[in-house]
N, C-alpha and C positions, 0 to 999 in steps of 0.2 A: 558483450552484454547479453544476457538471456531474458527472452521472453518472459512474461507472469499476463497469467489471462484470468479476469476475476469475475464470479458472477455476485453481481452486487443486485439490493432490488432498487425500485424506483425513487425512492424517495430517499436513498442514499445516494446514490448517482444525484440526483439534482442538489442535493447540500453541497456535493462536491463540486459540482459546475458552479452552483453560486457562488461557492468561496475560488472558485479558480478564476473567476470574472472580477471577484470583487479584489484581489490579490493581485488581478492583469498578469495571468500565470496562462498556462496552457494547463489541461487536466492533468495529464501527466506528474507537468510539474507541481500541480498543485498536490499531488498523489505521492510524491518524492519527498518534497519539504516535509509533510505530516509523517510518511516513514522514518525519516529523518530525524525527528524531534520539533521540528520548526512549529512547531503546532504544539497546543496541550494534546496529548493521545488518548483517543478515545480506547474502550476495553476492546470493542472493537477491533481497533487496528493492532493494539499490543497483541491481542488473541492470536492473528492473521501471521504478525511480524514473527512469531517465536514457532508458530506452524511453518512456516517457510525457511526459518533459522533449523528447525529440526529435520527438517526435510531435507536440506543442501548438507546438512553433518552425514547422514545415515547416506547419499550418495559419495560424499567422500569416503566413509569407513566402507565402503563396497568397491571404492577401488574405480568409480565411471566418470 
């Protein structure tokens, strides 16, 4: 599994703990199910999710 380190600001971080509490999730997981789908997806997260879909292609066409 690889690492992903996010710098998110404050008041995204607590949406996210609230709904990870309200869910009885860990952040994490509460972080996984929305990449997921399990959540309506914010622009947000689609933005994030296809920047890191493109990211991991151009490391594979390089060969690392």
């Amino acid at each position: 599994m690889h690492k992903v380190v996010l710098d998110i600001d404050a008041q995204l971080y607590q949406r996210l703990k609230l709904a990870a509490d309200a869910n009885h999730l860990t952040l994490e997981e509460e972080c996984r199910r929305r990449l997921e789908g399990g959540e309506r997806r914010s622009s947000y997260l689609q933005a994030l999710l296809a920047e890191l879909r493109a990211d991991d292609q151009q490391r594979r066409a390089a060969g690392h």
